[in-house]
C-alpha positions in Angstrom: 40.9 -41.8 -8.6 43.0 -45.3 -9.5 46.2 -43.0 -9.0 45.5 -41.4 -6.0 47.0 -44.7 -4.2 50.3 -43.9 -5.9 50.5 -40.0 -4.5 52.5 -39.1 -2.0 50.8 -37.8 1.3 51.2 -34.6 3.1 54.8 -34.4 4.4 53.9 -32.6 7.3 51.1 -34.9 8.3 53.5 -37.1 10.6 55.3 -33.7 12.1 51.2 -32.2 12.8 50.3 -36.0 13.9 53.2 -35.9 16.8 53.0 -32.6 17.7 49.2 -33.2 18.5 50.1 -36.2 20.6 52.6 -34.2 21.9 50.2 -31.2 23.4 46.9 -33.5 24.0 49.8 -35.7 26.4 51.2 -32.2 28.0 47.6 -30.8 28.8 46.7 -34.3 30.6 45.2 -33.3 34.1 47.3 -35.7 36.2 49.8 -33.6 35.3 48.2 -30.1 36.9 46.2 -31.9 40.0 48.8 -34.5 41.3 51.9 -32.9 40.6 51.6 -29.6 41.0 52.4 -28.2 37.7 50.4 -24.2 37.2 47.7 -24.1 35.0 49.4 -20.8 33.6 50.6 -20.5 29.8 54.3 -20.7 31.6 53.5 -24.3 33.0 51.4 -25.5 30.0 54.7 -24.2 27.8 56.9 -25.8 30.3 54.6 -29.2 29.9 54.8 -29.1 25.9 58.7 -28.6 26.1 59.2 -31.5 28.2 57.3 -33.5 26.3 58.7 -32.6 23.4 62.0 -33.2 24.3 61.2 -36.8 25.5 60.2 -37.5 22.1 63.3 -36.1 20.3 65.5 -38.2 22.6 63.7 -41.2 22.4 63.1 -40.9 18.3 67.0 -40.5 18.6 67.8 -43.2 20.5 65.6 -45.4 18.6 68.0 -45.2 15.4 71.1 -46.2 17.5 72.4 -42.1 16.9 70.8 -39.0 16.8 68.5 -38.7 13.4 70.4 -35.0 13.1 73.3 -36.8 12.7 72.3 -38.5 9.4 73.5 -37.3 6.2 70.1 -36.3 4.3 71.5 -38.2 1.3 72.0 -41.0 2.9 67.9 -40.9 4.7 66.8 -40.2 1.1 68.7 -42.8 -0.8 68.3 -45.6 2.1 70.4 -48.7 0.1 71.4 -47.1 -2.8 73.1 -44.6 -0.7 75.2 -47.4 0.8 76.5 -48.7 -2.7 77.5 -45.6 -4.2 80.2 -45.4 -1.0 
């Protein structure tokens, strides 16, 4: 369809996306053979949660604050947000 351009996509698709990177990056061998990490569901958790938390600190360092920080509004509106002030 012509308007199928104009659709938005899946909102989760990005959060599914990452969290795939995510647990393909925590399951990476190097990670179990070099460094001594079990091969148990406790080390594969503790891989994931490392992992995970890199991200989150990195996505909010990238914004120059914490992304929970920002006012939902304020995401949402992006400009506008900044004119109704």
């Amino acid at each position: 369809m012509i308007l199928g351009a104009f659709r938005r996509g899946d909102p989760n698709r990005n959060i599914h996306g990452l969290y795939g990177v995510i647990v393909a990056q925590a399951r990476s061998p190097a990670f179990y053979t070099h460094y001594g990490v079990s091969d148990s569901v406790e080390g594969r958790f503790e891989l994931i949660v490392l992992h995970l938390v890199l991200v989150l600190r990195r996505l909010g360092a990238k914004g120059g604050r914490s992304f929970r920080a920002r006012p939902v509004a304020r995401a949402r509106l992006g400009r506008r947000a900044a004119i109704v002030r």
